[in-house]
KEKOLDO-362159 format. One line per 3 residues: number of its first residue (from 1); their letters; for each residue x, y, z of C-alpha. Coordinates in steps of 0.001 Angstrom, whole numbers. Example, Ala and Ser with C-alpha at 12.3 -4.5 7.8 and 13.67 -1.06 7.14 Angstrom:
BEGIN
1	as	12300 -4500 7800 | 13670 -1060 7140
//
This chain:
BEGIN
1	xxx	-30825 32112 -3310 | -34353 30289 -4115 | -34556 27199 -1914
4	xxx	-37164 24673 -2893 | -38037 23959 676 | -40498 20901 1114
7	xxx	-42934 22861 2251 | -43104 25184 -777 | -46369 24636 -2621
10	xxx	-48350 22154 -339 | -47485 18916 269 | -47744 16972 -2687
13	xxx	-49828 13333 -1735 | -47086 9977 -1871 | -47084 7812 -3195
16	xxx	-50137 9245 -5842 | -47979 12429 -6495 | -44612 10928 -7513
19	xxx	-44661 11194 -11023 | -47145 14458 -10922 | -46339 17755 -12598
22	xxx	-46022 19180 -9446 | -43372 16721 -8049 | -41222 16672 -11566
25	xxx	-40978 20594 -11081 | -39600 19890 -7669 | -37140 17734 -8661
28	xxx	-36044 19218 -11472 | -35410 22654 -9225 | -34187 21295 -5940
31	xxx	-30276 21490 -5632 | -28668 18320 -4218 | -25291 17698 -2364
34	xxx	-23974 14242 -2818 | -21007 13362 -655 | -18934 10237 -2468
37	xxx	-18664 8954 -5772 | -17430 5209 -4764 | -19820 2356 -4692
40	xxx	-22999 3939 -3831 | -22137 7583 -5324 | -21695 6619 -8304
43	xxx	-24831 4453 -8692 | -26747 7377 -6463 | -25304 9855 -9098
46	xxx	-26946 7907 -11809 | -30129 6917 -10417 | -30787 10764 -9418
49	xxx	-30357 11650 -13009 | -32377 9724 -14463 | -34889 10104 -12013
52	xxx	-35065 13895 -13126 | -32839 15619 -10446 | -30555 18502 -12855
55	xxx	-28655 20143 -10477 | -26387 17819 -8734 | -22569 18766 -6841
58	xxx	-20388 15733 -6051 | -17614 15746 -3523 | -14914 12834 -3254
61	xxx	-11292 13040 -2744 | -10258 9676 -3973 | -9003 8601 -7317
64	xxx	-10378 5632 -9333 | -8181 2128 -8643 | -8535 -1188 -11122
67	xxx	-10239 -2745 -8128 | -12923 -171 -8094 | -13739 -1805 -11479
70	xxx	-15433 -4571 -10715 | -18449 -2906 -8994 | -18443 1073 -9798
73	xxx	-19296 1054 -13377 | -19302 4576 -14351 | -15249 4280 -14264
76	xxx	-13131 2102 -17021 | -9662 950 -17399 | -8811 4090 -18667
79	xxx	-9756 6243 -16171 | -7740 4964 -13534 | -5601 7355 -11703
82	xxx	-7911 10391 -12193 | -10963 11495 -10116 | -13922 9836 -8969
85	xxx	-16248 12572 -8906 | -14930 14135 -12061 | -14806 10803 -14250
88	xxx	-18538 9784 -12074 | -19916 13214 -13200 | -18983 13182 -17179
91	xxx	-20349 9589 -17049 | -23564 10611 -15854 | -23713 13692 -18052
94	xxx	-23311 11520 -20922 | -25970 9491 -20146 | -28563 12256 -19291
97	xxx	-27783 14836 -21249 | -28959 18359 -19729 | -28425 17302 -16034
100	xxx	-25932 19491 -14682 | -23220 18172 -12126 | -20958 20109 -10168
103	xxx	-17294 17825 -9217 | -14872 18886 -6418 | -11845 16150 -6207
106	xxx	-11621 17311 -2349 | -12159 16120 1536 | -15617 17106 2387
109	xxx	-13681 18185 6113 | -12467 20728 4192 | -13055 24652 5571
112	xxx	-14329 25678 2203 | -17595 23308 2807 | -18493 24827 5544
115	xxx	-22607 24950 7065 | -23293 28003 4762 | -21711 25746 1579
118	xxx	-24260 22860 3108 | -27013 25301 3797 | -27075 26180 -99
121	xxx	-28740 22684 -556 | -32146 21538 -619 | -31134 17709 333
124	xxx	-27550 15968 1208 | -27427 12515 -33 | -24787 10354 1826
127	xxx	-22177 7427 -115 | -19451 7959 2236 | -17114 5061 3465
130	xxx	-16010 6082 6840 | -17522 6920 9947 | -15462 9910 10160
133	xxx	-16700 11618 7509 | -20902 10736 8424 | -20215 12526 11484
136	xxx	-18628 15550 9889 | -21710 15781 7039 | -24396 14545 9905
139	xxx	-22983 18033 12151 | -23155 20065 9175 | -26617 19059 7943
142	xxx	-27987 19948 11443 | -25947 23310 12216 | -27161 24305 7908
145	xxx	-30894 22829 9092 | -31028 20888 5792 | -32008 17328 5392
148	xxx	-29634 14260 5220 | -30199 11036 3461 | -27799 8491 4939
151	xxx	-26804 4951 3947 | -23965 2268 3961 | -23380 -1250 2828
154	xxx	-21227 -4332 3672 | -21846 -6918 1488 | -25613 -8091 1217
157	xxx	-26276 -6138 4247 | -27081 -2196 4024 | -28981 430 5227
160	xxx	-30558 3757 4486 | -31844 6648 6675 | -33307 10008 6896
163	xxx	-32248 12528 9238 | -34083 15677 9805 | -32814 18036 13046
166	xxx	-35395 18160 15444 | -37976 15811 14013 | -35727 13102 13655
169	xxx	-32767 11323 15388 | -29214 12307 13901 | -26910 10115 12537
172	xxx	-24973 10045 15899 | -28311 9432 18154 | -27355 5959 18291
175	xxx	-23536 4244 19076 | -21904 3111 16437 | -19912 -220 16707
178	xxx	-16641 503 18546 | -13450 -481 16782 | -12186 -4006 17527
181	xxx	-8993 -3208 19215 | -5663 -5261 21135 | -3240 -4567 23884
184	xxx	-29 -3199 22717 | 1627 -5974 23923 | 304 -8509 22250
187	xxx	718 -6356 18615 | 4500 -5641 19842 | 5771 -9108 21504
190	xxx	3371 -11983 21596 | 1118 -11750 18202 | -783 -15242 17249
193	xxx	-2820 -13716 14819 | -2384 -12597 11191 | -4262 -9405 11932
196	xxx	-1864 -8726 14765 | 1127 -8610 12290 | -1167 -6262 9938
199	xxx	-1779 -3955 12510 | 2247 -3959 13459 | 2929 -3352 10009
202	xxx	956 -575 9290 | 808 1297 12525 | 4125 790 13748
205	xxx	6562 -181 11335 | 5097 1918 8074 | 4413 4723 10318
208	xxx	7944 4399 12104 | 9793 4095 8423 | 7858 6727 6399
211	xxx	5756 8679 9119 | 7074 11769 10748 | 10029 11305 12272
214	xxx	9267 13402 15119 | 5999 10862 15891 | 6948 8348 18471
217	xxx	5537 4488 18058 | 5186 1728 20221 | 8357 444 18709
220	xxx	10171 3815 20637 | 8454 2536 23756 | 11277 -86 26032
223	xxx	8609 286 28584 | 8673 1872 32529 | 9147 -1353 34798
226	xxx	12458 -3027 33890 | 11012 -5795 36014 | 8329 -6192 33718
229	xxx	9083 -9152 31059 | 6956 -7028 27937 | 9307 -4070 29302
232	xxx	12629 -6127 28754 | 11416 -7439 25704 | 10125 -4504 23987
235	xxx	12421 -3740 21398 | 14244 -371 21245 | 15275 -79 18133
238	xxx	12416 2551 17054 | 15024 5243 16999 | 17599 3421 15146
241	xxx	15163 2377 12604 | 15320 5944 10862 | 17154 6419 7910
244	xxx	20775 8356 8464 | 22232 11402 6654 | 23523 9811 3594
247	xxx	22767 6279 3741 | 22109 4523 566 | 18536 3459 46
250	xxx	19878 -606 -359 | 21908 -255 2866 | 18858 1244 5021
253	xxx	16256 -1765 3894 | 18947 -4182 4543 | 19505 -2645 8271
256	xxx	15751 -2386 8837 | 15075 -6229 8220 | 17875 -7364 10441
259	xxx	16573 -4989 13055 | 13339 -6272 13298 | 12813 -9799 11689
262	xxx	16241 -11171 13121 | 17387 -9037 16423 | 14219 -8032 17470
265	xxx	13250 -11749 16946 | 16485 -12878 19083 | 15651 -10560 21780
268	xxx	12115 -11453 22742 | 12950 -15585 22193 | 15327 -14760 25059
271	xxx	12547 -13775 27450 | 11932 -17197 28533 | 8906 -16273 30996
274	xxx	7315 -15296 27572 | 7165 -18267 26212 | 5995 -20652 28477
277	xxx	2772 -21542 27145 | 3495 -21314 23472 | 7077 -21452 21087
280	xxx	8962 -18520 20998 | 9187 -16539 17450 | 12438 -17610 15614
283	xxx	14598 -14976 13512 | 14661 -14760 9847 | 17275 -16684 8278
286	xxx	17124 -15992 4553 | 19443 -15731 1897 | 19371 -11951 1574
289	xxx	22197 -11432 -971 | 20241 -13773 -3449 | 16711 -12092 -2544
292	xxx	18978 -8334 -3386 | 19660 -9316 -6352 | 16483 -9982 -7272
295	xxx	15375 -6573 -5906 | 17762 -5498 -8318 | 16887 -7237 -11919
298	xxx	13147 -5786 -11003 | 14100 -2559 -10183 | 15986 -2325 -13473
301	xxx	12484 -4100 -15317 | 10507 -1425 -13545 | 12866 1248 -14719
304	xxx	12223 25 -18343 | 8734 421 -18442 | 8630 3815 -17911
307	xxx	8738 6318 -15392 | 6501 6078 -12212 | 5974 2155 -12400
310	xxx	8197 1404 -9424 | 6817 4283 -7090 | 3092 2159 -7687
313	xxx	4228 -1409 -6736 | 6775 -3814 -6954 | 5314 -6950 -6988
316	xxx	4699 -7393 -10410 | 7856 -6698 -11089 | 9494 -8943 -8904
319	xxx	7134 -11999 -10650 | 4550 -11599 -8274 | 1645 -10811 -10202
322	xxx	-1284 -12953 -8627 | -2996 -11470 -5598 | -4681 -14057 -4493
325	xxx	-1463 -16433 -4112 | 365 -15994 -700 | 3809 -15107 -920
328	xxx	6611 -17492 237 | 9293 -16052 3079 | 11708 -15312 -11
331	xxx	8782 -13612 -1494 | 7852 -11493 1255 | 11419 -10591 1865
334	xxx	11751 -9153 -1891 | 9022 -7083 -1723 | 9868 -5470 1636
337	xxx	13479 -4746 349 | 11939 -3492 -2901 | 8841 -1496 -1417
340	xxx	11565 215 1174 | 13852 986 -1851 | 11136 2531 -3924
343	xxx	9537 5132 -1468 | 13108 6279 -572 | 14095 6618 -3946
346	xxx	11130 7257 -6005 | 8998 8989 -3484 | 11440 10481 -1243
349	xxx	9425 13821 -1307 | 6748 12207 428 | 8963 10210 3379
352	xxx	8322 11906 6312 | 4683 12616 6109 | 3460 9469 4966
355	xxx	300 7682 6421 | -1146 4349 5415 | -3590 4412 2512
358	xxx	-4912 1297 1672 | -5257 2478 -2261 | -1448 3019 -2006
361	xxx	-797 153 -3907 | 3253 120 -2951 | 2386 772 917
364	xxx	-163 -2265 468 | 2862 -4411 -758 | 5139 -2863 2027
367	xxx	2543 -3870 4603 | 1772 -7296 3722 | 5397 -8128 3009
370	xxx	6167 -7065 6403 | 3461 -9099 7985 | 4188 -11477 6374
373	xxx	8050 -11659 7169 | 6546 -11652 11009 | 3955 -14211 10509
376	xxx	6906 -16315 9747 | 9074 -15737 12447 | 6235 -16266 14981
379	xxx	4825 -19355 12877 | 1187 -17796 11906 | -46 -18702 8350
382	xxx	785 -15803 5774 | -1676 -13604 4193 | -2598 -13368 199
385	xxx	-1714 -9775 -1060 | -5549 -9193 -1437 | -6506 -10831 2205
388	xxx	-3749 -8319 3608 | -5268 -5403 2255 | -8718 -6400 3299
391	xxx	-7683 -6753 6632 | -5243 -3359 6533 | -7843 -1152 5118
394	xxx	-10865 -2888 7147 | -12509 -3767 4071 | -15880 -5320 3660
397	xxx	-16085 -6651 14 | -19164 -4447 -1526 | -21506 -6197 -4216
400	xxx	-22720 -3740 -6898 | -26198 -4858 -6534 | -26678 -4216 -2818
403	xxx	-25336 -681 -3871 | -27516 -192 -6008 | -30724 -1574 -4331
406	xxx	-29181 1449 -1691 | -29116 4231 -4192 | -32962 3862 -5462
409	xxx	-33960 3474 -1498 | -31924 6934 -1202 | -33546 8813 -4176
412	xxx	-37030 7399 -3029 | -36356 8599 552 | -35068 12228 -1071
415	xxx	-38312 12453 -2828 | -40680 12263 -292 | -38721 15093 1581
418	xxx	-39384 16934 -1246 | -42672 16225 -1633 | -43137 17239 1971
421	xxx	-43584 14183 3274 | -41383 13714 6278 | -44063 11488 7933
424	xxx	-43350 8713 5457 | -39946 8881 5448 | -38261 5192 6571
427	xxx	-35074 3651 7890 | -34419 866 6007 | -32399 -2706 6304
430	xxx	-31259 -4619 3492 | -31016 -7870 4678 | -28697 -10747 3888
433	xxx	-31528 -13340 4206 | -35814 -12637 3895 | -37226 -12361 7281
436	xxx	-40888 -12890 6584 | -40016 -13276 3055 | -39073 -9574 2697
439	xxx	-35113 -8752 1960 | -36013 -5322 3172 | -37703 -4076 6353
442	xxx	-38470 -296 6810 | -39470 1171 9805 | -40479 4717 10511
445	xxx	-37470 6743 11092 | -37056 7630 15069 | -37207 10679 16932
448	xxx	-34111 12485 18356 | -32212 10865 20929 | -33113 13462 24099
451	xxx	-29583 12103 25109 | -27749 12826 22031 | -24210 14195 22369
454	xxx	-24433 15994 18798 | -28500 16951 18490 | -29690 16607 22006
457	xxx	-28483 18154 25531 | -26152 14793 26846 | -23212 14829 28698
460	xxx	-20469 12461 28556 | -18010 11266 31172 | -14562 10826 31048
463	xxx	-12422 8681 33351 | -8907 9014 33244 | -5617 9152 35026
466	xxx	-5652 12904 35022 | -1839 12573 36170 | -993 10519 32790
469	xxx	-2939 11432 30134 | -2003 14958 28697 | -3875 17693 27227
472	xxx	-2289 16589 24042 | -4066 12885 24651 | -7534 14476 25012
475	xxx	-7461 16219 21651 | -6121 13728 19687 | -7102 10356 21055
478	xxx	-10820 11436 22980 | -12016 14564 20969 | -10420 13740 17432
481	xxx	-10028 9943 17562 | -12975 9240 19644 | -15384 12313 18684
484	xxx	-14000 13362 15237 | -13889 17074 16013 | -11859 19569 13358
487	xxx	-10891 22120 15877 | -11857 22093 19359 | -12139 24650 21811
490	xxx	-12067 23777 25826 | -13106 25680 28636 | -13114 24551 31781
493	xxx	-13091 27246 35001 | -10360 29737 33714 | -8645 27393 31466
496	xxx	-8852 27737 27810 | -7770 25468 25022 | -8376 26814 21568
499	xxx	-7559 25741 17666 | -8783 27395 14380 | -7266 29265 11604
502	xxx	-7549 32776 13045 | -5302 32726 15631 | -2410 34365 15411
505	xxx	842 32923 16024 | 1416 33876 19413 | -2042 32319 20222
508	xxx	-1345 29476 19139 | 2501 29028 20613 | 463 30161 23874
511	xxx	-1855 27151 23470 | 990 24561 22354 | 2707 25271 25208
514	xxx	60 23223 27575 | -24 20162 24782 | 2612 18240 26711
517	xxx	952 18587 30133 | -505 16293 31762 | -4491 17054 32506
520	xxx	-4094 17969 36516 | -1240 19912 35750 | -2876 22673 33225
523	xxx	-2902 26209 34238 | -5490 26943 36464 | -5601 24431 39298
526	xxx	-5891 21215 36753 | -8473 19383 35620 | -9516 16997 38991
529	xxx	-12881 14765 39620 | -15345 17165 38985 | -14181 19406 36450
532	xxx	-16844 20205 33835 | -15336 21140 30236 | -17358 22770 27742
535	xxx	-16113 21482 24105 | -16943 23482 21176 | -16019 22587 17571
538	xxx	-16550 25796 15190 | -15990 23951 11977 | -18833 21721 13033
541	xxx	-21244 24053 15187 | -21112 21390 17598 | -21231 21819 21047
544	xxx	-21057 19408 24151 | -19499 19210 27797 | -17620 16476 29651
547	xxx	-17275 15743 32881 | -13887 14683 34201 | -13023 11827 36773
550	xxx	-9719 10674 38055 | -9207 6947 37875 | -5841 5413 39504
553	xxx	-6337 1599 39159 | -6607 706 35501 | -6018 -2871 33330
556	xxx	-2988 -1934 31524 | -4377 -4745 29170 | -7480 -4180 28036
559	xxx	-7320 48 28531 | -3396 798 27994 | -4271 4477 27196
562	xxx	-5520 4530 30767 | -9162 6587 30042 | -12554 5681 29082
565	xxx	-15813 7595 27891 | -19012 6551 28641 | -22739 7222 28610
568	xxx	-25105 10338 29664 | -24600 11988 33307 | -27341 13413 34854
571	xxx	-27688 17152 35264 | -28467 16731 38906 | -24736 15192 39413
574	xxx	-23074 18019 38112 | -20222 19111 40212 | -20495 16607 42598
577	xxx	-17473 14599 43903 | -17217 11070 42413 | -20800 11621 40602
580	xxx	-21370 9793 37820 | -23386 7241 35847 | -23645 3502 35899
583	xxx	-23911 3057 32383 | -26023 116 30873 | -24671 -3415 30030
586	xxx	-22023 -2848 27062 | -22530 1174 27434 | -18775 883 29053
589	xxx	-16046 1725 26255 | -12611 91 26127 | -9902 1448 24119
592	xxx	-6886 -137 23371 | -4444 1515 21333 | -4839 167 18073
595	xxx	-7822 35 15717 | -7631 -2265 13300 | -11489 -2217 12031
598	xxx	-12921 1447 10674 | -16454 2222 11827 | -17644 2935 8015
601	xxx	-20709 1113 7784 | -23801 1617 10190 | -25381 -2015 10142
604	xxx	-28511 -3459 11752 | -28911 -3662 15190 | -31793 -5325 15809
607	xxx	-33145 -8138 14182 | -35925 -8035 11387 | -38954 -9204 14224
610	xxx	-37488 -6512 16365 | -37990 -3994 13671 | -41370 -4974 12620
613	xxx	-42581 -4567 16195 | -42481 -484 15169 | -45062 562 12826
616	xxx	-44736 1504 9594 | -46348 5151 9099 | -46209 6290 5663
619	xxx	-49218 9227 6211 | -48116 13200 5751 | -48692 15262 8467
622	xxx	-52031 16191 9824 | -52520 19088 7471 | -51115 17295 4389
625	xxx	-47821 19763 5058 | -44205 18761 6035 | -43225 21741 8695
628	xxx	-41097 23805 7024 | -37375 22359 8265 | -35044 25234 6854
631	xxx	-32680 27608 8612 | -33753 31539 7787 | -30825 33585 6323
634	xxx	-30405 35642 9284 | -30860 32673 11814 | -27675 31701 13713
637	xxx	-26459 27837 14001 | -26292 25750 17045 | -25789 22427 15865
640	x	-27717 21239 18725
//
């Protein structure tokens, strides 16, 4: 297909050339890949078209909510419930006429947009809204060679950047904030925070109730040491809490709230040597009949307005209306019984398979209803229905103005790549308050990390207790959780681990099989201090290695999944018994168990005098050309 490469036709001088002939034909040929249709999409979507870009494809899988309202203002009331980047697309078509726009309601993780979809593309334009997702686009962009305009925003605060592989650094050059996370034990016995109850809502109890029921939870866990006071304490009604052959959707709510606001409560109040610093959590004594009957009278309102009403929220129907008005005990108790009532019987298709989504509007309710209900036992204040989902969908409150300040710096940045100007390409902060009376500081955008995981030749290393953590573990907690691979491959000695959808059946029953073992117990000898695994990710062209350690002493605490990643190693250490690196203050990475804050928005690291301290260089290359930065058809893709 004809690629308009930023090379093609000389570089075209910026900022004199920006509204020249030349640069207008550019724009109006280039074909551009924009990845979300939320906050910044949809302003991006509209600033591109009316900037002259014609040939646009949007990807987003979400649906418009009323709370998207307020900021994304290509949507109205009546296009709630349908898609963002169909309803963002006919929007912006209406506005420019003639400016064509491609919309796919899908995950961009999906197979189908693959590095040859990406490769298509003259220019990806980022308005994505979890770190997730950046990584998958950022290892696409580099295995397709095409350029990637990235940005995020919390708030006032915000920042865009341009990523080119090679010239320079990828969006995963630099660590991203780790996730704020807390001991099991404290989210399972000895909360004191509202955000503790949040987290035991919707990671244990939602995922316990409506999750698979195959999936064990911390609330399956009684613990190993029955000497241990969070082992006697730690309830073990996990099991119990699923829903019997037959059992009446009223009947199963009802057993579910006695299980774990009143006899869960009894139990750990008897575990005196728990409580000796602080009061112990007292059960829920509420009049349930009265708060059933109630459930009731607004199940049988719900039922009268139609089809569907119940299966999207009970609150309103159970009086509850306001938001932004905490719920009393009572309160909380109705909408628990009521939420639990309405996925059984209005959504029972789904039970089973469920996982939190924070623009589920009747798993929001469920959520903060049960935090609430433990707030109360353990004597923390409650949450509003707004604060709860806030706090359950780590949500930073955007303002439509700092998303759109974002979008322009976006189509500004995509325009000098297309002029062929990579040399004045910037990273740039939108700051909350003017440092040197400037709200927004650019900088010249950095070379590659030589120590990059993703783009450059790094290794990481991996302590763990190899006798503890399974093979099972180090997909989904280290190379999904941690490094947000689709499908890895391992190879380490004669050992191979592999995932994809070619395999036949047998292939993959053969590499099941070794999911439930632990790591030094894996055919071929085991992984042991030393081992070097080569990780491969096909759906990503990404390619790194690990190198294993076996730790024994660990603070069940602060690292209850017993392993840790850190840093760069050395080539020179390879192989060598008990090599490894002494990583940097704060390079050291503790995981917890539970993350309660997504990594969706790359901030500012350094402050604004910091920044300025790096030139600015706005001039084109030497020879008033951008190198050419485009994979050739017949090139193969490293991602590295």
């Amino acid at each position: 297909m004809a690629m308009v490469a930023p090379s093609e036709g000389g570089a075209i001088p910026w900022p004199l050339g920006a509204t020249s002939y030349a640069m207008r034909t550019r724009i109006g040929e280039a074909k551009v890949l924009v990845v979300g249709a939320g906050g910044i999409g949809c302003e991006l979507l509209k600033t591109l078209a009316m900037s002259g870009f014609k040939n646009l494809v949007v990807i987003d899988l979400d649906t418009i909510e009323t709370s998207n309202l307020n900021r994304q203002f290509l949507f109205r009331q009546q296009h709630v419930g349908q898609s963002k980047a169909s309803v963002a697309a006919a929007a912006v078509q209406a506005i420019v006429p003639g400016v064509s726009i491609t919309a796919h309601r899908a995950n961009v993780k999906e197979a189908r947009f693959s590095a040859d979809f990406v490769s298509g593309f003259d220019l990806v334009l980022n308005g994505l809204d979890n770190l997730e997702a950046r990584r998958h686009v950022n290892r696409l962009c580099l295995a397709a060679r095409v350029p990637l305009v990235e940005s995020g925003t919390a708030g006032y605060l915000g920042q865009v950047s341009v990523h080119l592989g090679g010239v320079t650094e990828c969006f995963e050059c630099q660590p991203k904030p780790v996730p704020k996370t807390y001991p099991v034990c404290t989210i399972r016995n000895t909360p004191d925070k509202p955000i503790h109850c949040i987290v035991w809502a919707k990671d244990l109890l939602f995922a316990r109730l409506f999750g698979p029921p195959e999936a064990a939870t911390d609330l399956d866990d009684a613990g190993e040491d029955p000497g241990d006071a969070s082992a006697e304490a730690a309830t073990t009604a996990g099991p119990a809490l699923l829903r019997r052959s037959g059992e009446p959707a009223e009947e199963y709510a009802l057993r579910v709230f006695q299980a774990v606001f009143v006899a869960d409560m009894e139990r750990l109040a008897g575990v005196e040597e728990m409580w000796k610093g602080r009061e112990p959590p007292t059960p829920c004594a509420l009049d349930l009949a009265a708060v059933g009957e109630r459930v009731r009278l607004a199940e049988e309102s719900a039922a009268g307005r139609g089809p569907g009403v119940a299966a999207s929220g009970m609150s309103s129907a159970l009086g509850l209306p306001d938001a932004q008005r905490a719920w009393a005990p009572e309160d909380s108790a109705a909408v628990f019984l009521a939420s639990v009532r309405a996925f059984l019987t209005h959504r029972a298709e789904e039970v089973g398979a469920l996982r939190f989504d924070k623009d589920d509007a009747l798993a929001t309710e469920f959520v903060a209803a049960a935090a609430n209900l433990r707030s109360h036992c353990y004597g923390i204040p409650p949450q509003t229905l707004f604060e709860a989902k806030g706090m359950a969908g780590n949500i930073i409150h955007a303002v439509a103005t700092t998303n759109a300040i974002a979008s322009g710096l976006i189509v500004v940045e995509a325009m000098k790549l297309l002029a062929g100007q990579s040399k004045a390409c910037h990273t740039t902060f939108l700051l909350a308050e003017a440092s040197n009376k400037k709200l927004l500081t650019p900088m010249q955008s950095p070379e590659p990390n030589p120590n990059c995981v993703i783009c450059g030749k790094a290794q990481l290393l991996l302590h763990a207790d190899l006798h503890a953590l399974t093979l099972g573990d180090l997909i989904t907690q280290v190379l999904r959780g941690r490094m947000a691979l689709v499908e890895p491959t391992l190879v380490a000695g004669s050992f191979m681990y592999e995932e994809g959808e070619d395999l036949e059946e047998d292939e993959v029953a053969f590499h099941s099989q070794n999911l439930t073992k632990p790591l030094s117990q894996l055919p071929g000898g085991g992984f042991a201090t030393g081992t070097l695994v080569e990780v491969t990710d096909q759906a990503q062209q990404t390619s790194f290695r690990i190198l294993v350690q076996h730790k024994d002493t660990w603070d069940e605490d602060a690292e209850p999944l017993r392993w840790e990643i850190r840093g760069e190693l050395p080539a020179s250490t390879f192989g060598k018994e008990g090599a490894g690196p002494q990583p940097d203050d704060g390079s050291e990475v503790e995981e917890d168990g539970f993350e309660i804050v997504e990594e969706g928005t790359a901030l500012p690291s350094k402050t604004a005098a910091e920044l300025r301290k790096r030139p600015v260089d706005g001039v084109a290359d030497s020879d008033g050309r951008a190198k050419k930065w485009r994979r050739d058809s017949e090139q193969g893709v490293d991602g590295q």
